[in-house]
N, C-alpha and C positions, 0 to 999 in steps of 0.2 A: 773711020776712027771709032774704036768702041768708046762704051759708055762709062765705061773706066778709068778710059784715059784724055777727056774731054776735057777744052779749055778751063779755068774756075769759070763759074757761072757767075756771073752779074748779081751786084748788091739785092736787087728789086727780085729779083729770080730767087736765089739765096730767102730773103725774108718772105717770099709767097710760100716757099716750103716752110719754113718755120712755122707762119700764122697759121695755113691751114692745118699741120698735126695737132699742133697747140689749141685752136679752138674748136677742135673732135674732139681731144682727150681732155678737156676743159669740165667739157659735161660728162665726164665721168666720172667726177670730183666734185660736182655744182652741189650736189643735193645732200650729201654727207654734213655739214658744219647744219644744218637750217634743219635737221630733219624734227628737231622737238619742235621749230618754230612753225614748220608747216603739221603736222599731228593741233599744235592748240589750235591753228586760223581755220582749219578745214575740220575739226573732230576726229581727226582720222590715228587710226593705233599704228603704233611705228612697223606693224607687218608691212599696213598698207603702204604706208611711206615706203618702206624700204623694197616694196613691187614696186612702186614708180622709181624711184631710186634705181633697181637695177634688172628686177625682171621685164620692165618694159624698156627699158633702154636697152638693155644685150638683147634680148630679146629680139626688139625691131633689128639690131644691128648683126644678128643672125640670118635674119631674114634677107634683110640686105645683102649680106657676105654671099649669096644663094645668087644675088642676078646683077653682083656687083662686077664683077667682070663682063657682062655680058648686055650691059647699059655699057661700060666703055669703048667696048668693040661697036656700039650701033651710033654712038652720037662724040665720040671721043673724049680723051683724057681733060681736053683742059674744059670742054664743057661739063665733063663730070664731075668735074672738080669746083666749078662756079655754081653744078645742082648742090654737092656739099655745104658748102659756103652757106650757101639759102638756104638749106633746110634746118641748120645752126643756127643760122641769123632767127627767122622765122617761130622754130619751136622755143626757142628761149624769151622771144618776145612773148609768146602767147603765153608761157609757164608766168612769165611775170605778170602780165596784164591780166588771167583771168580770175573768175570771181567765183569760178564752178569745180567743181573737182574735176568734169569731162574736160578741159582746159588743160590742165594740168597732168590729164594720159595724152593730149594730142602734144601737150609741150615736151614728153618726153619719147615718144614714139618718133617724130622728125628729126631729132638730133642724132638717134638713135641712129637711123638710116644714113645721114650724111654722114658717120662715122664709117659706117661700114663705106661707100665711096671713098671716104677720107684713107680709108689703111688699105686697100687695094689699088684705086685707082692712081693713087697719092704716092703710094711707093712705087711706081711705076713710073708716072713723070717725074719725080725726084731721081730718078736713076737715069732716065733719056736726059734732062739737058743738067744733069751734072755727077752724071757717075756716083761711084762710092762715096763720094767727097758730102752731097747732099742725102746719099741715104742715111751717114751719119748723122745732118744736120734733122734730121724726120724723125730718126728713129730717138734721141735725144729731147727732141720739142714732145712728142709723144709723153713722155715721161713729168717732164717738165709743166706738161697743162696742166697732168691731174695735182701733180703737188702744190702748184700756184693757186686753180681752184679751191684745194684745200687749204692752204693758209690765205690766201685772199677771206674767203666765204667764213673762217672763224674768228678773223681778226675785226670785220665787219660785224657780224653777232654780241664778239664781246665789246664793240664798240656800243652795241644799241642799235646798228642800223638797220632798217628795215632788209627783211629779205629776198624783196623784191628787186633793189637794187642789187644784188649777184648774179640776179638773171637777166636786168639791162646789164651790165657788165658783161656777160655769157655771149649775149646777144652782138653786141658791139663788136666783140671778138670777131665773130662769124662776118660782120660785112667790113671788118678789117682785112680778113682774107681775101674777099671777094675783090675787094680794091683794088688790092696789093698783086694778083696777077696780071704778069703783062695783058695789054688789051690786042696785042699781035701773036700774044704766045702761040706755040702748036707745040707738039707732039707725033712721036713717030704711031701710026694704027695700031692697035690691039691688034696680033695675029689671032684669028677663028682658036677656039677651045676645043679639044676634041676629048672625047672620050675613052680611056684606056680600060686596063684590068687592073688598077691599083687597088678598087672596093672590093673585090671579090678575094684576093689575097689577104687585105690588111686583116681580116673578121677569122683569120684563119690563123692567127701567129700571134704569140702572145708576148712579142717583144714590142707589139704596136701596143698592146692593153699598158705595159709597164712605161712606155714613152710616154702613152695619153695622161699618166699619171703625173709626170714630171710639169706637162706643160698646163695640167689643170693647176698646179701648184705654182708654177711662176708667175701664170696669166691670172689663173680664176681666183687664189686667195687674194695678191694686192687687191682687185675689184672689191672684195670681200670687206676689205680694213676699211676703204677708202669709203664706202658708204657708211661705215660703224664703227672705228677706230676713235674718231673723235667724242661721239655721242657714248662711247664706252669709254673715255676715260676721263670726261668731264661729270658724267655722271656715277658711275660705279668708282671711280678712283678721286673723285673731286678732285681734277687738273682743270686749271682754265683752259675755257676753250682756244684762247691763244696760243699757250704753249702745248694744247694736245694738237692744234693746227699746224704748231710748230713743230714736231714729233713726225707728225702725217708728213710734210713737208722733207722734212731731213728723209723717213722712207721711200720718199717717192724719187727725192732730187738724186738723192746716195746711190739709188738703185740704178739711173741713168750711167753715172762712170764705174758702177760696178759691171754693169753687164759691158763698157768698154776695157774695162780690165779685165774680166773672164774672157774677154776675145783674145786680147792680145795674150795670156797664160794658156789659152787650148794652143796658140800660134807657135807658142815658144815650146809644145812637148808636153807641160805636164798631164799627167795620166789622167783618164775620164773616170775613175774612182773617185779622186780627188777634188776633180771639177763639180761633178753631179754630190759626190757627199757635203758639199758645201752649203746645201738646200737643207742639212741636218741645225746650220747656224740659225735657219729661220724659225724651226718649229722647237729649239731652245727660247728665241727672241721673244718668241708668239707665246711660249709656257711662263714666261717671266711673265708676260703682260697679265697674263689673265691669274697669275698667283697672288701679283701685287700691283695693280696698277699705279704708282705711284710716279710724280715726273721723273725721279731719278733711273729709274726700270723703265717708262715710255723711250722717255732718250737713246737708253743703251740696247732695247729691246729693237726701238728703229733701225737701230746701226745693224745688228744683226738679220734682221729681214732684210733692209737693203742690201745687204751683204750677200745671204743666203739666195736671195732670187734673181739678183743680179749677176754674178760668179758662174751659174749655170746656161744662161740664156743662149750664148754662142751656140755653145755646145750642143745645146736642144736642139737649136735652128738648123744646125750641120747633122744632127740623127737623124732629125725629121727627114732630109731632103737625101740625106745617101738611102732612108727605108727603099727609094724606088729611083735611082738614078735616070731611068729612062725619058719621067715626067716629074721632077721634083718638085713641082708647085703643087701634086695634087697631094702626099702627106705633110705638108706645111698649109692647107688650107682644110684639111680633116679635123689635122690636132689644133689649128684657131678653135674653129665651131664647136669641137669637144670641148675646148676650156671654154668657154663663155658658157657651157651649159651649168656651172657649178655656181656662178655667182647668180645666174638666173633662177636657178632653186633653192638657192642656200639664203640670198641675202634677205630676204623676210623670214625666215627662220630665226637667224640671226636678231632680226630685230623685236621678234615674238619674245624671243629668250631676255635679252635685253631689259624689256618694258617688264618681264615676271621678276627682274633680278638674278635671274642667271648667264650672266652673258660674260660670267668667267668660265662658265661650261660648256659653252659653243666658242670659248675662243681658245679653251684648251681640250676641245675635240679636234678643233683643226690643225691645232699645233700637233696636235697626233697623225694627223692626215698628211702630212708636211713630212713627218718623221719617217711615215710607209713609205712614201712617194720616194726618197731619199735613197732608202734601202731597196726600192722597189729596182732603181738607175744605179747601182755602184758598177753593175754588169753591160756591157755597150748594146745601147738596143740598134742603134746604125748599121744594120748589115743588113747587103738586098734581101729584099723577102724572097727571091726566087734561089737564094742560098741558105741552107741550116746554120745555127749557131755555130762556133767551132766546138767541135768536142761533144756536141750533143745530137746531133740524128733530127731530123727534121724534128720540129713541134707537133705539139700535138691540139 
Protein backbone atom coordinates (compact mmCIF):
# COMPACT_ATOMS: atom_id res chain seq x y z
CA UNK A 1 0.00 0.00 0.00
CA UNK A 2 1.42 3.37 -0.96
CA UNK A 3 1.81 6.17 1.16
CA UNK A 4 -0.98 7.80 -0.38
CA UNK A 5 -3.36 5.83 0.19
CA UNK A 6 -2.68 4.81 3.83
CA UNK A 7 -5.12 4.09 6.62
CA UNK A 8 -5.65 7.96 8.64
CA UNK A 9 -3.10 8.01 11.05
CA UNK A 10 -3.71 8.00 14.64
CA UNK A 11 -4.55 11.07 16.82
CA UNK A 12 -0.92 10.85 18.77
CA UNK A 13 0.73 10.24 15.26
CA UNK A 14 -1.40 13.21 13.54
CA UNK A 15 -0.14 15.80 16.51
CA UNK A 16 3.63 14.48 16.54
CA UNK A 17 3.48 15.85 13.01
CA UNK A 18 2.01 19.01 13.84
CA UNK A 19 4.21 19.62 17.19
CA UNK A 20 7.32 18.98 15.50
CA UNK A 21 6.82 21.37 12.20
CA UNK A 22 5.41 23.89 14.57
CA UNK A 23 8.19 23.89 17.07
CA UNK A 24 10.98 24.23 14.02
CA UNK A 25 9.19 26.93 12.49
CA UNK A 26 8.51 28.44 15.90
CA UNK A 27 12.03 29.79 15.99
CA UNK A 28 11.74 31.35 13.06
CA UNK A 29 9.52 33.74 14.41
CA UNK A 30 10.87 33.73 18.33
CA UNK A 31 13.20 36.60 17.86
CA UNK A 32 11.33 39.10 15.60
CA UNK A 33 8.58 40.77 18.39
CA UNK A 34 11.92 40.99 21.24
CA UNK A 35 14.44 42.13 18.85
CA UNK A 36 14.65 46.02 20.53
CA UNK A 37 14.27 43.98 23.86
CA UNK A 38 17.36 42.00 23.30
CA UNK A 39 19.64 45.06 21.40
CA UNK A 40 18.93 47.29 25.20
CA UNK A 41 19.68 43.82 27.82
CA UNK A 42 22.79 42.74 25.73
CA UNK A 43 24.06 46.51 23.97
CA UNK A 44 23.75 44.90 20.96
CA UNK A 45 22.69 47.10 17.39
CA UNK A 46 19.72 45.59 15.79
CA UNK A 47 22.45 44.21 12.84
CA UNK A 48 23.61 42.13 15.47
CA UNK A 49 20.21 41.09 16.60
CA UNK A 50 19.13 40.50 13.35
CA UNK A 51 22.58 37.88 12.56
CA UNK A 52 21.27 35.96 15.44
CA UNK A 53 17.92 36.39 14.39
CA UNK A 54 18.53 34.90 11.02
CA UNK A 55 22.02 34.62 9.74
CA UNK A 56 22.70 32.30 12.26
CA UNK A 57 19.61 30.48 12.43
CA UNK A 58 19.39 29.85 8.26
CA UNK A 59 22.64 29.67 8.38
CA UNK A 60 23.02 26.71 10.79
CA UNK A 61 19.81 25.29 9.14
CA UNK A 62 21.82 25.34 5.77
CA UNK A 63 24.28 23.63 7.07
CA UNK A 64 22.18 21.25 8.35
CA UNK A 65 20.10 20.86 4.98
CA UNK A 66 23.85 19.55 3.74
CA UNK A 67 23.93 16.22 6.11
CA UNK A 68 20.29 16.27 6.87
CA UNK A 69 19.40 13.42 4.78
CA UNK A 70 22.34 11.66 5.34
CA UNK A 71 22.00 11.61 9.39
CA UNK A 72 18.65 9.91 8.45
CA UNK A 73 19.86 7.37 6.30
CA UNK A 74 22.59 6.36 9.34
CA UNK A 75 20.58 6.55 12.49
CA UNK A 76 16.74 6.92 11.16
CA UNK A 77 13.77 8.96 10.67
CA UNK A 78 12.27 8.87 13.94
CA UNK A 79 15.51 9.16 15.84
CA UNK A 80 16.17 12.06 13.69
CA UNK A 81 13.29 13.47 14.54
CA UNK A 82 13.70 13.00 18.53
CA UNK A 83 17.65 14.71 17.68
CA UNK A 84 15.20 17.74 16.32
CA UNK A 85 13.11 17.91 19.18
CA UNK A 86 16.29 18.39 21.50
CA UNK A 87 18.06 20.58 19.79
CA UNK A 88 14.85 23.00 19.89
CA UNK A 89 14.21 22.03 23.34
CA UNK A 90 17.92 22.75 24.28
CA UNK A 91 18.91 25.86 22.06
CA UNK A 92 15.93 27.81 23.28
CA UNK A 93 16.50 26.97 26.91
CA UNK A 94 19.93 28.09 26.71
CA UNK A 95 18.82 31.54 24.45
CA UNK A 96 16.58 32.10 27.56
CA UNK A 97 18.70 31.22 30.41
CA UNK A 98 21.96 32.90 29.31
CA UNK A 99 23.66 35.89 30.72
CA UNK A 100 26.32 36.15 27.76
CA UNK A 101 25.86 37.04 24.23
CA UNK A 102 28.09 33.57 23.35
CA UNK A 103 24.58 31.94 24.87
CA UNK A 104 22.66 33.38 22.73
CA UNK A 105 24.71 32.40 19.13
CA UNK A 106 24.79 28.69 20.73
CA UNK A 107 20.75 29.27 21.41
CA UNK A 108 20.29 29.98 17.92
CA UNK A 109 22.71 27.89 16.01
CA UNK A 110 20.84 24.48 17.65
CA UNK A 111 17.48 25.36 16.70
CA UNK A 112 18.81 26.23 13.62
CA UNK A 113 20.03 22.58 12.88
CA UNK A 114 17.00 20.78 14.32
CA UNK A 115 15.11 22.75 11.75
CA UNK A 116 16.85 21.66 9.14
CA UNK A 117 16.05 17.76 10.47
CA UNK A 118 12.73 19.03 11.09
CA UNK A 119 11.88 19.84 7.09
CA UNK A 120 13.64 17.02 5.68
CA UNK A 121 13.54 14.36 7.86
CA UNK A 122 10.06 15.41 9.02
CA UNK A 123 8.55 15.50 5.63
CA UNK A 124 9.60 12.17 5.04
CA UNK A 125 8.03 10.44 8.07
CA UNK A 126 4.91 12.64 7.71
CA UNK A 127 4.52 11.08 4.34
CA UNK A 128 5.50 7.19 5.36
CA UNK A 129 2.91 6.63 8.07
CA UNK A 130 0.36 8.97 6.73
CA UNK A 131 0.55 9.90 3.24
CA UNK A 132 -0.56 13.32 1.74
CA UNK A 133 -3.10 13.43 4.29
CA UNK A 134 -0.16 14.43 7.00
CA UNK A 135 2.12 16.12 4.57
CA UNK A 136 -0.81 18.63 4.57
CA UNK A 137 -0.93 18.57 8.23
CA UNK A 138 3.29 19.55 8.14
CA UNK A 139 3.30 21.70 5.62
CA UNK A 140 0.37 23.95 7.25
CA UNK A 141 2.00 23.68 11.10
CA UNK A 142 5.21 24.94 9.23
CA UNK A 143 3.32 28.02 8.62
CA UNK A 144 1.34 28.22 11.47
CA UNK A 145 4.62 28.12 14.09
CA UNK A 146 6.11 31.19 12.75
CA UNK A 147 2.82 33.16 12.78
CA UNK A 148 2.08 32.03 16.40
CA UNK A 149 5.57 32.81 17.43
CA UNK A 150 5.04 36.10 16.04
CA UNK A 151 1.81 36.94 17.62
CA UNK A 152 2.62 34.89 20.86
CA UNK A 153 6.20 36.94 21.25
CA UNK A 154 4.45 40.53 20.61
CA UNK A 155 1.45 40.04 22.61
CA UNK A 156 3.77 39.06 25.57
CA UNK A 157 6.16 42.46 24.96
CA UNK A 158 3.22 44.50 24.76
CA UNK A 159 2.10 42.95 27.79
CA UNK A 160 5.49 43.81 29.74
CA UNK A 161 6.50 40.31 29.97
CA UNK A 162 9.87 39.42 30.06
CA UNK A 163 11.44 38.11 27.05
CA UNK A 164 12.77 35.29 28.38
CA UNK A 165 9.61 33.72 28.90
CA UNK A 166 9.16 33.29 24.78
CA UNK A 167 12.08 31.38 24.83
CA UNK A 168 10.87 28.95 27.86
CA UNK A 169 7.74 28.95 25.78
CA UNK A 170 9.98 27.92 22.47
CA UNK A 171 11.65 25.54 24.49
CA UNK A 172 8.67 23.67 25.96
CA UNK A 173 7.51 23.47 22.38
CA UNK A 174 10.32 21.45 21.41
CA UNK A 175 10.10 18.60 24.29
CA UNK A 176 6.32 18.76 23.54
CA UNK A 177 7.29 17.20 20.36
CA UNK A 178 9.58 14.99 21.77
CA UNK A 179 6.79 13.45 23.89
CA UNK A 180 4.35 13.42 21.57
CA UNK A 181 6.09 10.72 19.21
CA UNK A 182 5.04 7.35 19.64
CA UNK A 183 7.82 5.58 21.81
CA UNK A 184 7.20 2.33 19.35
CA UNK A 185 7.16 4.60 16.20
CA UNK A 186 9.39 3.54 13.18
CA UNK A 187 9.76 4.37 9.76
CA UNK A 188 10.35 2.87 6.56
CA UNK A 189 14.94 3.36 5.80
CA UNK A 190 16.16 6.34 4.02
CA UNK A 191 17.18 4.62 0.51
CA UNK A 192 21.38 5.55 -0.01
CA UNK A 193 21.51 9.28 -1.84
CA UNK A 194 23.33 9.01 -4.88
CA UNK A 195 24.79 11.30 -6.94
CA UNK A 196 23.45 12.56 -10.54
CA UNK A 197 24.26 15.30 -13.18
CA UNK A 198 21.61 17.78 -12.05
CA UNK A 199 24.53 20.49 -10.72
CA UNK A 200 26.36 20.43 -13.83
CA UNK A 201 23.20 21.22 -15.92
CA UNK A 202 21.28 23.48 -13.58
CA UNK A 203 24.58 26.46 -13.73
CA UNK A 204 24.16 26.11 -17.44
CA UNK A 205 20.28 27.33 -18.11
CA UNK A 206 18.92 30.24 -17.19
CA UNK A 207 15.30 29.05 -16.49
CA UNK A 208 16.94 27.52 -13.07
CA UNK A 209 18.42 31.32 -12.36
CA UNK A 210 14.61 32.76 -13.07
CA UNK A 211 12.96 29.82 -10.69
CA UNK A 212 15.87 30.55 -8.00
CA UNK A 213 14.14 33.82 -8.10
CA UNK A 214 10.65 32.88 -7.59
CA UNK A 215 11.61 30.66 -4.65
CA UNK A 216 14.11 33.29 -2.94
CA UNK A 217 10.73 35.25 -2.93
CA UNK A 218 8.31 32.90 -1.55
CA UNK A 219 10.80 31.40 1.00
CA UNK A 220 13.51 34.11 1.66
CA UNK A 221 11.32 37.42 1.94
CA UNK A 222 8.54 36.06 4.49
CA UNK A 223 11.95 34.95 6.64
CA UNK A 224 12.77 38.64 6.00
CA UNK A 225 9.29 40.23 7.45
CA UNK A 226 9.14 37.75 10.13
CA UNK A 227 12.43 38.91 11.72
CA UNK A 228 11.53 42.84 11.02
CA UNK A 229 7.93 43.42 10.10
CA UNK A 230 7.02 43.88 13.61
CA UNK A 231 10.05 46.03 14.91
CA UNK A 232 9.24 48.21 11.51
CA UNK A 233 5.94 48.85 12.16
CA UNK A 234 5.78 49.44 15.65
CA UNK A 235 8.53 51.56 15.27
CA UNK A 236 8.56 53.45 12.00
CA UNK A 237 4.69 53.30 11.75
CA UNK A 238 3.79 53.59 15.61
CA UNK A 239 1.50 50.39 15.37
CA UNK A 240 1.36 48.45 18.55
CA UNK A 241 3.19 45.73 18.83
CA UNK A 242 0.06 43.67 19.16
CA UNK A 243 -1.61 44.54 16.23
CA UNK A 244 1.72 44.66 14.18
CA UNK A 245 1.99 40.99 15.74
CA UNK A 246 -1.38 40.81 14.58
CA UNK A 247 -0.54 41.81 10.94
CA UNK A 248 2.62 39.35 11.17
CA UNK A 249 0.06 36.73 12.19
CA UNK A 250 -2.70 37.22 9.65
CA UNK A 251 0.60 36.93 6.91
CA UNK A 252 1.83 34.18 8.01
CA UNK A 253 -1.56 32.12 9.04
CA UNK A 254 -3.36 33.49 5.35
CA UNK A 255 -0.21 32.42 3.57
CA UNK A 256 -0.82 28.73 4.96
CA UNK A 257 -4.58 28.34 2.91
CA UNK A 258 -3.34 30.43 0.32
CA UNK A 259 -0.67 28.23 -0.82
CA UNK A 260 -3.60 25.34 -0.37
CA UNK A 261 -5.66 27.37 -2.76
CA UNK A 262 -2.83 28.03 -5.29
CA UNK A 263 -2.65 24.04 -5.19
CA UNK A 264 -5.84 23.35 -5.82
CA UNK A 265 -6.18 26.55 -8.96
CA UNK A 266 -2.60 25.06 -10.65
CA UNK A 267 -5.17 21.53 -10.13
CA UNK A 268 -7.99 23.02 -11.82
CA UNK A 269 -6.01 24.43 -15.15
CA UNK A 270 -5.40 27.87 -14.45
CA UNK A 271 -2.50 29.19 -16.59
CA UNK A 272 1.15 29.55 -14.79
CA UNK A 273 1.11 33.29 -15.95
CA UNK A 274 -1.35 33.83 -13.67
CA UNK A 275 -0.30 31.63 -10.77
CA UNK A 276 3.35 32.98 -10.77
CA UNK A 277 1.99 36.71 -11.51
CA UNK A 278 0.30 36.63 -8.38
CA UNK A 279 3.77 37.18 -6.50
CA UNK A 280 3.21 40.86 -8.18
CA UNK A 281 0.22 41.18 -5.16
CA UNK A 282 3.07 40.77 -2.68
CA UNK A 283 5.57 43.46 -3.69
CA UNK A 284 2.26 45.87 -4.15
CA UNK A 285 1.54 44.67 -0.32
CA UNK A 286 5.31 45.09 0.63
CA UNK A 287 5.16 48.93 -1.32
CA UNK A 288 2.21 49.90 0.61
CA UNK A 289 3.91 48.80 3.84
CA UNK A 290 6.97 50.79 3.44
CA UNK A 291 5.06 54.13 1.80
CA UNK A 292 2.68 54.19 4.80
CA UNK A 293 3.07 51.89 7.43
CA UNK A 294 0.09 52.48 9.18
CA UNK A 295 -2.44 49.69 10.71
CA UNK A 296 -4.83 50.10 8.17
CA UNK A 297 -2.11 49.31 5.18
CA UNK A 298 -0.23 46.64 7.69
CA UNK A 299 -3.60 44.76 7.58
CA UNK A 300 -4.33 44.98 3.88
CA UNK A 301 -0.59 44.86 2.98
CA UNK A 302 -0.58 41.28 4.94
CA UNK A 303 -3.43 40.12 3.01
CA UNK A 304 -1.60 40.79 -0.02
CA UNK A 305 1.67 39.08 0.80
CA UNK A 306 -0.07 36.31 2.09
CA UNK A 307 -1.73 36.14 -0.90
CA UNK A 308 1.01 36.84 -3.36
CA UNK A 309 3.44 34.11 -1.79
CA UNK A 310 1.04 31.70 -1.07
CA UNK A 311 -0.97 31.45 -4.64
CA UNK A 312 2.44 30.64 -6.22
CA UNK A 313 4.06 27.98 -3.93
CA UNK A 314 2.39 24.71 -5.57
CA UNK A 315 3.38 25.78 -8.62
CA UNK A 316 7.06 26.51 -7.59
CA UNK A 317 7.27 23.02 -5.90
CA UNK A 318 6.01 21.25 -9.25
CA UNK A 319 8.78 23.59 -11.62
CA UNK A 320 11.28 22.88 -9.23
CA UNK A 321 10.91 18.97 -9.45
CA UNK A 322 9.59 18.59 -13.35
CA UNK A 323 13.53 21.08 -13.94
CA UNK A 324 14.91 17.25 -13.58
CA UNK A 325 12.26 14.48 -13.64
CA UNK A 326 14.95 11.73 -13.37
CA UNK A 327 15.90 12.77 -9.41
CA UNK A 328 13.44 15.39 -8.35
CA UNK A 329 14.42 15.82 -4.96
CA UNK A 330 17.67 17.25 -6.07
CA UNK A 331 16.19 20.94 -7.72
CA UNK A 332 13.82 21.04 -4.76
CA UNK A 333 16.61 20.86 -2.34
CA UNK A 334 19.04 23.50 -4.49
CA UNK A 335 16.31 26.11 -4.68
CA UNK A 336 15.56 25.33 -0.54
CA UNK A 337 19.38 26.39 0.07
CA UNK A 338 19.40 29.15 -2.56
CA UNK A 339 16.35 30.81 -0.76
CA UNK A 340 17.64 30.65 2.70
CA UNK A 341 20.71 32.48 1.27
CA UNK A 342 18.82 35.76 0.99
CA UNK A 343 17.47 36.16 4.56
CA UNK A 344 21.02 35.05 5.68
CA UNK A 345 22.33 38.11 4.08
CA UNK A 346 19.80 40.41 3.95
CA UNK A 347 18.19 40.25 7.47
CA UNK A 348 21.00 42.47 9.20
CA UNK A 349 20.88 44.74 6.47
CA UNK A 350 17.53 45.01 7.02
CA UNK A 351 18.01 45.83 10.42
CA UNK A 352 21.08 48.22 9.99
CA UNK A 353 18.62 50.21 7.86
CA UNK A 354 15.93 50.13 10.24
CA UNK A 355 18.00 51.48 13.45
CA UNK A 356 19.30 54.53 10.66
CA UNK A 357 15.48 55.18 9.84
CA UNK A 358 15.43 53.87 6.73
CA UNK A 359 13.72 50.72 6.76
CA UNK A 360 11.08 52.11 4.32
CA UNK A 361 13.85 51.80 1.83
CA UNK A 362 14.91 48.31 2.30
CA UNK A 363 11.42 47.39 2.57
CA UNK A 364 10.52 49.00 -0.76
CA UNK A 365 13.71 47.52 -2.31
CA UNK A 366 12.42 44.38 -1.65
CA UNK A 367 9.11 45.09 -2.81
CA UNK A 368 10.91 45.75 -6.01
CA UNK A 369 12.72 42.45 -5.73
CA UNK A 370 9.21 40.74 -5.47
CA UNK A 371 8.15 42.70 -8.46
CA UNK A 372 11.43 41.09 -10.78
CA UNK A 373 11.01 37.86 -9.31
CA UNK A 374 7.33 37.94 -10.62
CA UNK A 375 8.10 39.04 -14.12
CA UNK A 376 11.08 37.07 -13.88
CA UNK A 377 8.23 33.51 -13.63
CA UNK A 378 5.32 34.65 -15.92
CA UNK A 379 7.28 32.28 -18.53
CA UNK A 380 7.23 28.29 -17.36
CA UNK A 381 10.59 27.68 -16.09
CA UNK A 382 9.47 23.61 -15.41
CA UNK A 383 10.75 22.07 -18.44
CA UNK A 384 13.69 19.19 -18.26
CA UNK A 385 16.91 20.95 -18.51
CA UNK A 386 17.97 18.22 -21.07
CA UNK A 387 15.15 19.92 -23.39
CA UNK A 388 15.26 23.76 -24.91
CA UNK A 389 12.65 26.08 -24.12
CA UNK A 390 9.94 25.79 -26.85
CA UNK A 391 10.57 28.21 -29.50
CA UNK A 392 13.88 29.18 -28.35
CA UNK A 393 17.12 26.89 -29.21
CA UNK A 394 18.94 25.78 -26.45
CA UNK A 395 20.15 28.54 -23.70
CA UNK A 396 22.62 30.08 -23.59
Amino acid sequence: MSSETKNAPGFRVTAAVALIALSGAWCAGNVGPVVSELADEFDLSLAIVGALAGTLFFGANVIGLLFAAQLGERIGLVRGLRLACGLVFLGNLIFALTPVFAGLVIGRILPGLGFALTTTVGVVWARDVGGIRLLGVFGASIQLGIAFALLTGSLLADAGVDWRVGFMISAALGAAAFATIPPDATSTPLPERRSTGFLRLAFRHARVYRLSLLFLSIYGVPMILGAWLIEYLSGDGDVSKTLAGLASFLLFGLSAAARDYGARLAGSGLGHTVLCGTLGLAAVGLAAIAIDPVVAVAFAGAILLATGFGIPYATALTEAQDLYPEEPAEPLALMTLVALLLPIAIIPVVGHAISRDSGDVAFAILAGFLALAALANLRRTGIPLTEPLPGTGPER
